[in-house]
C-alpha positions as CSV (number, residue, x, y, z in Angstrom):
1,X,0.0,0.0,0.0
2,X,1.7,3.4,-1.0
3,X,1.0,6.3,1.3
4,X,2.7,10.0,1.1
5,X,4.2,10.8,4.4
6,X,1.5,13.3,5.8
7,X,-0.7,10.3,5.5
8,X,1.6,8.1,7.6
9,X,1.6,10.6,10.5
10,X,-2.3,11.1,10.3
11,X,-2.1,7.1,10.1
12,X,0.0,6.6,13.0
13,X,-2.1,8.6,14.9
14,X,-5.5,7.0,14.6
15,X,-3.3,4.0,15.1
16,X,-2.3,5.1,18.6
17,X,-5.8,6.1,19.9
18,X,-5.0,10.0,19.6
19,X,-8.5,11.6,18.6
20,X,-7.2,15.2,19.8
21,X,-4.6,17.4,18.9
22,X,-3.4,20.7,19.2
23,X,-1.1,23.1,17.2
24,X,-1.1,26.0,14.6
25,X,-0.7,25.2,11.1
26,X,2.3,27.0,8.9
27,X,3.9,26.7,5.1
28,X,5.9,23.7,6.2
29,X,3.6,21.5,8.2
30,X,0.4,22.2,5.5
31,X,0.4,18.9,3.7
32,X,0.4,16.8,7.5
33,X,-2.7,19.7,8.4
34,X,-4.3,18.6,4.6
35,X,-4.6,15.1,5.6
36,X,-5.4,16.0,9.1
37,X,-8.3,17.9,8.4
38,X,-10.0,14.8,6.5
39,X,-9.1,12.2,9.4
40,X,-11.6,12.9,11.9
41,X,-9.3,13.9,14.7
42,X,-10.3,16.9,16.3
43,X,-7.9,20.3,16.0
44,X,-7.2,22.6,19.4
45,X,-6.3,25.8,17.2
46,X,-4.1,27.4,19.9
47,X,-3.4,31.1,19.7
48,X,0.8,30.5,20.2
49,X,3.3,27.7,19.7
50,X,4.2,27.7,23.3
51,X,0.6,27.7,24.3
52,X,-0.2,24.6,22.2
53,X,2.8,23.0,23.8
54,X,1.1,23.6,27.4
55,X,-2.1,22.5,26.4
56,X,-0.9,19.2,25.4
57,X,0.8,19.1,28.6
58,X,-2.8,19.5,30.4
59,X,-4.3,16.8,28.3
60,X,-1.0,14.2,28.8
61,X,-0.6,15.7,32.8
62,X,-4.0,15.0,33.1
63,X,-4.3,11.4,31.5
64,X,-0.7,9.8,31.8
65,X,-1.4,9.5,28.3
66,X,0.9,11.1,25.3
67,X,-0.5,14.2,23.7
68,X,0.2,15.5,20.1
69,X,1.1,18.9,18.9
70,X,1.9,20.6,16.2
71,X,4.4,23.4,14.9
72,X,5.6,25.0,11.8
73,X,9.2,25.3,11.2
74,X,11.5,28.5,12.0
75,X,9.2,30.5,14.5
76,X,6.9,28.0,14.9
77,X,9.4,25.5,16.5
78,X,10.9,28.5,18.4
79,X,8.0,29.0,20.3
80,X,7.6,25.6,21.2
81,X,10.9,25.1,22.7
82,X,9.8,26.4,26.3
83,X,7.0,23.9,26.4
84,X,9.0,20.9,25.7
85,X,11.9,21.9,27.9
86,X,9.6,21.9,30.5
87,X,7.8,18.7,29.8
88,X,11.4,17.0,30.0
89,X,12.0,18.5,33.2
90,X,8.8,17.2,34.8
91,X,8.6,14.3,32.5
92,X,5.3,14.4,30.8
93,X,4.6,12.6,27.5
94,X,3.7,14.8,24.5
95,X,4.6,14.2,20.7
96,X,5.9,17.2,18.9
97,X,5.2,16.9,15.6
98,X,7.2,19.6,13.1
99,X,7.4,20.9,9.9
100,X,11.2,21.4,8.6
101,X,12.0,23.2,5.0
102,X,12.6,20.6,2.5
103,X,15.9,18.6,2.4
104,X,17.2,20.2,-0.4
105,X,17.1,23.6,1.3
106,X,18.5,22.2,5.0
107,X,21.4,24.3,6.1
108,X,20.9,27.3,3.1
109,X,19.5,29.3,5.5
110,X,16.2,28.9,4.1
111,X,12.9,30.8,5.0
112,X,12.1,29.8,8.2
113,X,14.8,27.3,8.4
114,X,16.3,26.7,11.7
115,X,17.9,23.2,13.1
116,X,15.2,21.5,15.2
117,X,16.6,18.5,15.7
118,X,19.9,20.4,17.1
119,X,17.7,22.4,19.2
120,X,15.5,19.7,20.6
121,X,18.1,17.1,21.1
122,X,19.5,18.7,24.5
123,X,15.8,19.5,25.9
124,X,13.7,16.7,24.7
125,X,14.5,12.7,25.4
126,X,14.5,11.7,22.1
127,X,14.3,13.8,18.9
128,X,14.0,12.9,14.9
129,X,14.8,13.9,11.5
130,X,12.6,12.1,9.2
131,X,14.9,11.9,6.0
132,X,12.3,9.5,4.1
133,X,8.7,8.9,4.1
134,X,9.7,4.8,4.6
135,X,11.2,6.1,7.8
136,X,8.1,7.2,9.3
137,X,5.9,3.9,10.7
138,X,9.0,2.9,12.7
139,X,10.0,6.8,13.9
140,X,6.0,7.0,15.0
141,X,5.8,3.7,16.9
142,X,8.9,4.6,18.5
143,X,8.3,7.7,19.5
144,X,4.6,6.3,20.9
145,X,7.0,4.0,23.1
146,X,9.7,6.2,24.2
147,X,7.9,9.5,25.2
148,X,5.4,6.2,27.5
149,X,8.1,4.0,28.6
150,X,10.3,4.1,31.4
151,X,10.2,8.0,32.7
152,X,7.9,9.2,30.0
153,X,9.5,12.6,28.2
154,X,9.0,14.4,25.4
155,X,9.7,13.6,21.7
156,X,10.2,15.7,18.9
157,X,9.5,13.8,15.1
158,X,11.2,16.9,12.5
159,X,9.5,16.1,9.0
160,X,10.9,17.9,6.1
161,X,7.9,19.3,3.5
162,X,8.7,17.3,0.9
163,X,9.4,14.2,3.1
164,X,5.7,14.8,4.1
165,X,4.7,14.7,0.2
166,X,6.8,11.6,-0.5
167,X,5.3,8.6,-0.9
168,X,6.4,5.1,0.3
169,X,5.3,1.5,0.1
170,X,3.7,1.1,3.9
171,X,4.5,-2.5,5.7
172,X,2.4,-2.5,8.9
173,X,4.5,-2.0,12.1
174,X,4.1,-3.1,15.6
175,X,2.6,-0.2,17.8
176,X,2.6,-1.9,20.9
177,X,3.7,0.8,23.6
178,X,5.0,-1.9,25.7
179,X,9.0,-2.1,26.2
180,X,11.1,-4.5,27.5
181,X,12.2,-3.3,30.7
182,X,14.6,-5.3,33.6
183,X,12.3,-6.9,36.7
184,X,13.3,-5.0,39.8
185,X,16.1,-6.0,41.4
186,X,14.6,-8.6,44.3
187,X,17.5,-9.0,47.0
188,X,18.0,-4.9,46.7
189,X,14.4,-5.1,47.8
190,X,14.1,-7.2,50.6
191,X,17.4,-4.8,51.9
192,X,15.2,-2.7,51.7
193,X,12.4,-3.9,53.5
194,X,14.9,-5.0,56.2
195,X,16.3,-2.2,56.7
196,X,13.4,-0.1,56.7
197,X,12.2,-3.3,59.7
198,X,15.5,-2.1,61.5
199,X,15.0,2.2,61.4
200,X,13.8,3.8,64.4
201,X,12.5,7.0,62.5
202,X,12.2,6.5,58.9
203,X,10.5,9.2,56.1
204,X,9.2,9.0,53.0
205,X,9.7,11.6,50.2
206,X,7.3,10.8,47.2
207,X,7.9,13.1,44.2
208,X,6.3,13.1,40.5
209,X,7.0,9.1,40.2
210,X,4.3,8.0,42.0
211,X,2.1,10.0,40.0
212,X,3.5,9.0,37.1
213,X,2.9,5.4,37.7
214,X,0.1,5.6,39.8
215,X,1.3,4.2,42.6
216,X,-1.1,5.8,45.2
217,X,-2.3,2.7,47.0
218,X,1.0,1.2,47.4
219,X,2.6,4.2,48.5
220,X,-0.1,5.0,51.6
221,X,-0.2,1.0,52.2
222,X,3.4,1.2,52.8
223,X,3.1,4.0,54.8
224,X,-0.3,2.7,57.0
225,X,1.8,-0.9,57.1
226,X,4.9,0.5,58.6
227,X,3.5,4.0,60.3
228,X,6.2,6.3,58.3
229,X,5.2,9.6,57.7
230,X,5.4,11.4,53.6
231,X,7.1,14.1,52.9
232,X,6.1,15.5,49.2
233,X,8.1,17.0,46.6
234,X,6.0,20.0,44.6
235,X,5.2,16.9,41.9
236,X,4.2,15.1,44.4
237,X,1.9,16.7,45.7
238,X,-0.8,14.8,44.9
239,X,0.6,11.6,45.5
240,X,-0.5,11.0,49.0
241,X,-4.2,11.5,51.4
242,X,-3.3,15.1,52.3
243,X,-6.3,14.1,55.4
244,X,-4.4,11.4,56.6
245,X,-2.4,11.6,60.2
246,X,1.0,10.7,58.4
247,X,1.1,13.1,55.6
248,X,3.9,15.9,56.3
249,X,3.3,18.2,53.6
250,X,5.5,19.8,51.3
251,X,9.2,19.7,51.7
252,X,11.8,22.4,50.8
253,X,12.4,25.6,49.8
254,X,8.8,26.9,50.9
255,X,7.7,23.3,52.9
256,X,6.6,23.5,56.3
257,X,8.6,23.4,59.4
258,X,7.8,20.8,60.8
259,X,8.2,18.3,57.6
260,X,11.8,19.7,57.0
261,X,12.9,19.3,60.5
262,X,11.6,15.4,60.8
263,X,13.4,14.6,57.5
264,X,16.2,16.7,58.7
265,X,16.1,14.0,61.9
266,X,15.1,10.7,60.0
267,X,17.6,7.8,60.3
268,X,16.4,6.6,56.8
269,X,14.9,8.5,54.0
270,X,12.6,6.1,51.3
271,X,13.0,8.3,48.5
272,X,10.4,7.2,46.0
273,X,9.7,9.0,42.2
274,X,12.3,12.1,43.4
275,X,15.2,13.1,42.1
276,X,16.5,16.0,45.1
277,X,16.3,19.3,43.3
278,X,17.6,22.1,44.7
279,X,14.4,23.6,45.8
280,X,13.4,20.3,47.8
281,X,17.0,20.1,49.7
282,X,18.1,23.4,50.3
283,X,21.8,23.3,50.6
284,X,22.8,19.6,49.8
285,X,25.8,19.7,52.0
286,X,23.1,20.1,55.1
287,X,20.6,17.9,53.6
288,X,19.4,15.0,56.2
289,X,22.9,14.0,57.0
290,X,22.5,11.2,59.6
291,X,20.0,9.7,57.1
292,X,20.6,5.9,55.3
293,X,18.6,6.5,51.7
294,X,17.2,3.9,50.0
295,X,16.3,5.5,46.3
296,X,13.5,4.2,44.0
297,X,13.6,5.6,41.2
298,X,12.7,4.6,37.2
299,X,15.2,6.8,35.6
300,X,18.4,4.9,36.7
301,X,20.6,7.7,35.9
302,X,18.8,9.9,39.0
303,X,20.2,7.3,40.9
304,X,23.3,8.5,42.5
305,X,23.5,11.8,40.9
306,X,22.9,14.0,43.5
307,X,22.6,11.6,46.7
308,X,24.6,8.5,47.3
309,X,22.0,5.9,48.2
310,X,22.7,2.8,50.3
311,X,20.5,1.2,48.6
312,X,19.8,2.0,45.3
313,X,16.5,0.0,43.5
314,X,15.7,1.5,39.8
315,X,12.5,0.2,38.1
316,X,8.7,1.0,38.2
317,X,7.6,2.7,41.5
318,X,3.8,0.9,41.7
319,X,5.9,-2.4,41.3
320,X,8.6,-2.0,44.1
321,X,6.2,-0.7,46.4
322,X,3.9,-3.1,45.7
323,X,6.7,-6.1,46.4
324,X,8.5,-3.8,49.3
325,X,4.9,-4.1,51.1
326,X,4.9,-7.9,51.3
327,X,8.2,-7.7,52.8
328,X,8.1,-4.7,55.5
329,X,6.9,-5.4,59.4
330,X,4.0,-3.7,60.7
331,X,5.1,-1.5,63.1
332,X,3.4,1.4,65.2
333,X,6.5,3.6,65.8
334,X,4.7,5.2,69.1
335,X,7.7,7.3,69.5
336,X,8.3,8.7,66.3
337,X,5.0,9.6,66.2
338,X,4.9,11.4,69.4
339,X,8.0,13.4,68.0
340,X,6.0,14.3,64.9
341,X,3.2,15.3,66.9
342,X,5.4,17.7,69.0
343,X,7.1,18.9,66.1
344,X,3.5,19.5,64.6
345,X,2.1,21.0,67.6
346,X,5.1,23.3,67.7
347,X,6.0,24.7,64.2
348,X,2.0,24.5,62.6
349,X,0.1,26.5,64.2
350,X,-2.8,27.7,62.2
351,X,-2.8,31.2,61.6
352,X,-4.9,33.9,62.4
353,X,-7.9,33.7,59.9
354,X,-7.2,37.0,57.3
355,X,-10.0,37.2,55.3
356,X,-7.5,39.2,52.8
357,X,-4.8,36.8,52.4
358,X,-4.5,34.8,49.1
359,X,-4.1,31.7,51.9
360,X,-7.5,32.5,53.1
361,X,-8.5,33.3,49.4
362,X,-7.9,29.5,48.4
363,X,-8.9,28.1,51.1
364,X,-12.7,29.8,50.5
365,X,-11.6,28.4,47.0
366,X,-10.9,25.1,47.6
367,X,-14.1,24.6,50.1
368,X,-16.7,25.5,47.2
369,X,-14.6,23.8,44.5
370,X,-15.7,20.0,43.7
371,X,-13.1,17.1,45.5
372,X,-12.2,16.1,42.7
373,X,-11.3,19.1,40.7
374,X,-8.0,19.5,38.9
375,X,-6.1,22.2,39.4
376,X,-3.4,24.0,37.2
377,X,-1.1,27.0,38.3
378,X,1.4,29.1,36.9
379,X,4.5,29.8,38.8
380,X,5.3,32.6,41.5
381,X,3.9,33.2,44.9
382,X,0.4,31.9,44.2
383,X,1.9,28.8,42.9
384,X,3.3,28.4,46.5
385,X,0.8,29.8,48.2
386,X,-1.4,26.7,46.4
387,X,1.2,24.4,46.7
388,X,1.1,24.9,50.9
389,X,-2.5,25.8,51.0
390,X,-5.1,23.5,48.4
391,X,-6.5,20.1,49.7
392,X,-5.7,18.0,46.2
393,X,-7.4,15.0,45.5
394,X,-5.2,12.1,45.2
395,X,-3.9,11.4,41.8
396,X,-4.0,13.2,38.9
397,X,-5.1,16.7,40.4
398,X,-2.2,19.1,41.1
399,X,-0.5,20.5,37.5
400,X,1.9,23.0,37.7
401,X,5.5,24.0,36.5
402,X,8.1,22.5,38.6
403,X,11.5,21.8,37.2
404,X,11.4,24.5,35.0
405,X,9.3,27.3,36.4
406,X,7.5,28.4,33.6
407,X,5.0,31.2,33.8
408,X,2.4,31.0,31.1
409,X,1.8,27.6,31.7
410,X,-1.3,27.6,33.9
411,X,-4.0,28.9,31.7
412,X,-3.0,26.5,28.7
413,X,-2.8,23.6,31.1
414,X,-6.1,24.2,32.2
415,X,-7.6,24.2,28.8
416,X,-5.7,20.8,27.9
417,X,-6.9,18.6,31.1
418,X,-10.4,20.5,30.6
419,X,-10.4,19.0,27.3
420,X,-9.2,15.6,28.6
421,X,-11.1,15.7,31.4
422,X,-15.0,17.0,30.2
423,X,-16.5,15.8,33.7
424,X,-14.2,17.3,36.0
425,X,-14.3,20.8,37.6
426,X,-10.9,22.5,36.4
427,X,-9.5,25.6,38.9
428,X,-6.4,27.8,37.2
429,X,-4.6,29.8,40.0
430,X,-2.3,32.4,37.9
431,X,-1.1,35.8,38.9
432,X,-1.0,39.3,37.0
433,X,2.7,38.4,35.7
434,X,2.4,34.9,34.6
435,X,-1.5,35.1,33.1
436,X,-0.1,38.1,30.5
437,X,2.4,35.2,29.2
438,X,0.1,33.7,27.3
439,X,-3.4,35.4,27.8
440,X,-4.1,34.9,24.2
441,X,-5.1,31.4,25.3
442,X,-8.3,33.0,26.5
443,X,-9.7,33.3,23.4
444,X,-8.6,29.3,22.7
445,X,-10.7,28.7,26.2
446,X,-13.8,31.1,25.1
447,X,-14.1,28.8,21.5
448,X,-14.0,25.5,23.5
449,X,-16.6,27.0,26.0
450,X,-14.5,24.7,29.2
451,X,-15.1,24.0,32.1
452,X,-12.2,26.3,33.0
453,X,-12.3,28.7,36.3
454,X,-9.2,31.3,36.2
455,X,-8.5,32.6,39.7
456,X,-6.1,35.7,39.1
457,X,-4.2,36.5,42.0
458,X,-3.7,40.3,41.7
459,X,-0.9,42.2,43.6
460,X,0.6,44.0,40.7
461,X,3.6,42.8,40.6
462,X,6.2,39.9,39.6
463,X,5.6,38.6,43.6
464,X,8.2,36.0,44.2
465,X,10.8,37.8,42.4
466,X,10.0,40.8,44.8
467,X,9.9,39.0,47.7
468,X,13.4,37.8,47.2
469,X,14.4,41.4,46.4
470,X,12.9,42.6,49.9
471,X,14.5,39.9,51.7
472,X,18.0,39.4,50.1
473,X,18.5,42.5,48.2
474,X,18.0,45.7,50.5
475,X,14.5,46.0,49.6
476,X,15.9,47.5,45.7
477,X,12.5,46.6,44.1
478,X,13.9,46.9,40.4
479,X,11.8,45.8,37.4
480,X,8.8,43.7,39.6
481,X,5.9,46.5,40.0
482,X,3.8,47.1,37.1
483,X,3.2,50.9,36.8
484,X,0.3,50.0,34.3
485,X,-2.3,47.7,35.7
486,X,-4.6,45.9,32.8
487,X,-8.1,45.8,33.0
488,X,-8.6,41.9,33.5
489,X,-12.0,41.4,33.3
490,X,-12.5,43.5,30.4
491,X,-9.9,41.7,28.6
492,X,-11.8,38.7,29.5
493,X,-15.0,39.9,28.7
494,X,-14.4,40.8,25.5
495,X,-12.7,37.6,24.7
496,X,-16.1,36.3,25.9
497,X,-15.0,35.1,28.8
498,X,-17.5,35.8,32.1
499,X,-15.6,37.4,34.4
500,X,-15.9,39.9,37.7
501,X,-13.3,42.1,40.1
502,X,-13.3,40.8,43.5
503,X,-12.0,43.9,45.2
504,X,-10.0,44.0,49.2
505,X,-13.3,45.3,50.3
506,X,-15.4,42.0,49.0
507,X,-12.9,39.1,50.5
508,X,-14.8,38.4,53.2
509,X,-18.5,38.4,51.4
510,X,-17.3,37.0,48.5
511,X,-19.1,33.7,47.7
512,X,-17.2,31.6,45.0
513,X,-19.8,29.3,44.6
514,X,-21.7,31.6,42.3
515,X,-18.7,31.4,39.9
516,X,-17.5,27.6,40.7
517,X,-21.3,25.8,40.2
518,X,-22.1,26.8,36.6
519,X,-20.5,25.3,33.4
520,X,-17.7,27.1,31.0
521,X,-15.5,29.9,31.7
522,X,-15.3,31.9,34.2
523,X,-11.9,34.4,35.4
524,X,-11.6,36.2,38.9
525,X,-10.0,39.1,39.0
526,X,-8.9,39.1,42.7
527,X,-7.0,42.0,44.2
528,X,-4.7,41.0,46.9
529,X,-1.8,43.8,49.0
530,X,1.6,44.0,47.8
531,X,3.0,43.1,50.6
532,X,2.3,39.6,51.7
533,X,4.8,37.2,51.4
534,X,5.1,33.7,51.0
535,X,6.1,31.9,54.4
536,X,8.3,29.8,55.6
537,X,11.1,30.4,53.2
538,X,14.5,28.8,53.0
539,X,17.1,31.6,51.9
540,X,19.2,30.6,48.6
541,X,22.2,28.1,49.4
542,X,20.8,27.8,53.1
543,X,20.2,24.3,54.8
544,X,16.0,23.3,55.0
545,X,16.1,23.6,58.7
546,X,17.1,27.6,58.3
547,X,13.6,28.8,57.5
548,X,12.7,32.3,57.3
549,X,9.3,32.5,59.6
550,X,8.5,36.1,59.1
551,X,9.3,39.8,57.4
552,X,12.2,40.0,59.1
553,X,15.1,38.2,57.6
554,X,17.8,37.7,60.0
C-alpha cells in the first residue's frame, strides 16, 4: 500500500488512539494539516506555539497518556521550545510533531529554516529527522514508546515538506507501547524492606513518580503498614491522602517546618519517584545528614546523581512498592509519632484567619470547589501559596511548572486537562505576571466554552521575584511592579469570557460558589496587597532547617 508521508503521521495517529490534537498550522507543516483535516481527529487551534505545547501538557498531565502537537518550522518551533523543555523536566509525554523546509534547502538558511533536531536534542528525550517517508511507521511507533516507557518525556518527530509529500510503500508495524524493561532487582528489595524493619525514624519523600505510575495505593499501604510519615516534593503533591495523620506536607524551599525538621532527623529517608532538586533540599551539604537512603527511582541515571543511596533500586515505583509491602513489618513507631506530633504542635500552628490573604482566598476556593477538581497554576507566589494551602485530591489533580518554572503555563494547562477531562471541575490559580504570558489562550478557552475557572491572584507585581528582592537584596525593588495595571476582566469579557473584580473590600463576602457551580469559563480578578509574602522560606544556598518565619530576615 503506497501512502505520502502526511498520510503516515495522520495514520499513525489514529493508530495510537490519539482523537485530539493541538497546534497551529504553517507553510511547512500544511500537507500533514491537509490530511489532518480529513481524518476525523479533532484540531485545538491554539493562539501561540508555546501555548499549544502547554495544552498538550494539560491533556497528557491529566491522563498519563501522550499528547500531540503541532508546529511550523522556523518560528513556529521557536516557540515551542519552552514547552517541551519543560515537559522534559517534569517528565510528561507529548509528541511534537514539526514541519522542517525541504531537504534540499537544510542548512541554506532557508525561510524559516532553523535546526530543530539540534535544538531539541538537549531538551527533549529523544528527537527525529525524518529523511524519508519509509522512515516514518518505525519513527511513529517509537516515539509512541519512548515518550510512554520508562520515565515518559517528550519527543520531537522533525519532518521535512517534501518528506511529508513523499510517498512510500507502507508495511504494517508493531505499535505496541509496551517495552522491555529489567524486573526490579529482588535482593535490593528485601534490603530494603529489612532495613526499613530495623530504622527507628524513617521518612518517606514521594515526588512526580508516583504519580506518574500511579502508585497511590501502594505508596499510603506502605506508609499505614509500617507508620512512616510522607514528605512530598512540589510533583508530588498529589501523591498521598493530604487528610491522613501521616502526611507531612510539602518539603523544601517553601515546605513547612515541621516536615523539613523530621526529615532533617530521620535515620532513613525512602525516596520514592524524586530526584532531590535544589528547591526540595536546600543546601545539599546540610541535607538529612545522619539519614541511610534507600532511592526508588525509574530513571536509573537519577540514581546516585545528586545523593549517594545505600540502597539504590531502579525500576517502576507501583511495582517495588507493591513487592516492598509484602516484605516490610507492621510496626506502630509510638515514639516517632509522638516526636512528629510535638514537632506539629510546635511549628503549625494555624494562623490567624485574614480574610484578605490569598491563603484565606484558596482556602474559601478550595471549600466551594468539587473534591475532585484539577487544578493547574502558573509559577510565583500563588503557585506556592497553592502548593502549601489547596486540599488535592489524590492522583491526577495538582499540574503545575516545577522543574522549570515556567510562567504562562497555567492557563493552557487548564484548557488541555479541561479537554481531557469534560467531567471534572478545572481551577487555574495564575497571577498578573504569569496570566499576560500567554493570555491569548483566553480566546482558545472562550471557543472550546471549558469547564475552566481562572482565579487571578492580583498584587501587581512579579511577587516571588520581589519577595526575594525585599528579603535578600536591601529592599531594591527593580523591574517587579507594574506601573500600568490591565483591566482583567475587560480583557476577558471581550474575549467572551464571564468574568468579575473581587475587590479587598469583597474578600470576606465574597461567595465563590456563584462562579465555581455553573459550566464554562469563568476568570476572577482578585485584588490582593503588595505586601504579603510567601512563608516559611529557605534563603538561597541555606540548609531546610534555616527557614525564614517572618518579614524580618535575620
Amino acid at each position: 500500500m503506497k501512502m505520502n508521508g502526511a498520510q503516515i503521521i495522520v495514520k499513525s495517529l489514529k493508530d495510537h488512539g490519539i482523537d485530539v490534537v493541538t497546534g497551529i498550522p504553517g507553510g511547512t507543516n500544511l500537507p500533514i494539516y491537509n490530511e489532518l483535516g480529513k481524518s476525523g481527529i479533532t484540531h485545538i487551534l491554539a493562539r501561540h506555539e508555546q501555548g499549544a505545547g502547554f495544552i498538550a501538557q494539560g491533556m497528557a498531565r491529566s491522563t498519563g497518556k501522550p499528547a500531540v502537537v503541532m508546529a511550523t518550522s522556523g518560528p513556529g518551533v521557536m516557540n515551542l521550545l519552552t514547552a517541551i523543555a519543560d515537559a522534559n523536566l517534569d517528565s510528561v509525554p507529548v509528541i511534537a510533531i514539526t514541519g522542517q523546509v525541504p531537504l534540499s534547502l537544510i542548512g541554506t538558511d532557508a525561510f524559516q529554516e532553523v535546526d530543530t533536531y539540534g535544538l531539541t536534542f538537549p531538551i527533549a528525550k529523544h528527537s527525529y529527522l525524518a529523511r524519508s517517508a519509509s522512515e516514518l511507521p518505525g519513527i511513529m511507533a517509537e516515539a509512541f514508546r519512548v515518550a510512554s516507557s520508562g520515565r515518559p518525556g517528550p519527543v520531537v518527530i522533525d519532518v521535512p515538506k517534501d518528506v511529508q509529500v513523499q510517498e512510500a510503500d507502507i508495511i504494517e508495524t508493531d505499535i505496541s507501547l509496551s517495552s522491555s524493561r529489567h524486573a526490579p532487582d529482588m535482593r535490593s528489595i528485601i534490603e530494603a524492606a529489612k532495613m526499613i524493619n530495623r530504622s527507628k525514624r524513617p521518612v518517606i519523600y514521594a515526588g512526580g513518580g508516583i504519580v506518574s505510575s500511579g502508585a497511590f495505593n501502594e505508596l499510603a499501604e506502605l506508609s499505614e503498614k509500617n507508620s512512616i510519615p510522607v514528605a512530598v516534593s512540589l510533583m508530588g503533591l498529589s501523591s498521598f491522602d493530604h487528610s491522613s495523620d501521616l502526611y507531612l506536607g510539602l518539603l523544601g524551599m517553601h515546605g513547612n517546618v515541621s516536615t523539613n525538621h523530621l526529615v532533617n532527623r530521620a535515620d532513613l529517608i525512602i525516596c520514592t519517584g524524586a530526584r532531590f532538586g535544589d528547591r526540595t533540599t536546600g543546601k545539599l551539604a546540610g541535607f538529612a545528614t545522619d539519614s541511610a537512603l534507600i532511592h526508588i527511582d525509574i530513571d536509573p541515571s537519577e540514581i546516585n546523581k545528586i545523593r549517594k543511596s545505600r540502597i539504590p533500586i531502579s525500576g517502576d515505583a507501583k511495582e517495588i512498592l507493591a513487592i516492598l509491602n509484602s516484605h516490610v513489618d507492621r510496626n506502630s513507631r509510638e515514639d516517632w509519632i509522638k516526636t512528629i506530633n510535638s514537632e506539629r504542635a510546635e511549628h503549625e500552628k494555624e494562623p490567624e484567619y485574614m480574610p484578605n490573604h490569598p491563603v484565606s482566598i484558596i482556602k474559601k476556593i478550595a471549600s466551594a470547589a468539587s473534591p475532585d477538581a484539577i487544578i493547574t497554576t502558573d509559577v510565583g507566589q500563588h503557585q506556592m501559596w497553592v502548593a502549601r494551602t489547596y486540599p488535592f485530591g489524590k492522583g491526577r489533580s495538582f499540574l503545575t511548572s516545577g522543574g522549570l518554572g515556567t510562567m504562562g503555563f497555567g492557563l493552557p494547562a487548564a484548557i488541555g486537562a479541561a479537554y481531557a477531562n469534560p467531567d471534572k471541575e478545572i481551577i487555574c490559580f495564575t497571577g498578573d505576571g504569569s496570566i499576560l504570558m500567554n493570555i491569548q489562550e483566553l480566546a482558545t478557552l472562550a471557543e472550546l466554552n471549558l469547564n475552566v475557572k481562572v482565579v487571578l491572584l492580583n498584587n501587581g507585581q512579579l511577587g516571588l521575584v520581589r519577595q526575594q528582592q525585599e528579603l535578600f537584596y536591601g529592599g531594591n525593588f527593580f523591574a517587579t511592579r507594574f506601573s500600568a495595571s490591565p483591566d482583567f476582566t475587560g480583557i476577558a469579557s471581550n474575549f467572551g469570557i464571564r468574568s468579575v473584580n473581587v475587590d479587598p473590600g469583597m474578600h470576606s463576602t465574597f461567595i465563590p460558589e456563584e462562579y465555581l457551580s455553573g459550566r464554562g469559563p469563568v476568570l476572577l480578578n482578585v485584588h490582593i496587597d503588595t505586601e504579603y509574602n510567601v512563608y516559611p522560606m529557605v534563603p538561597p544556598g541555606e540548609d531546610n532547617i534555616n527557614m525564614l518565619k517572618d518579614a524580618v530576615c535575620e
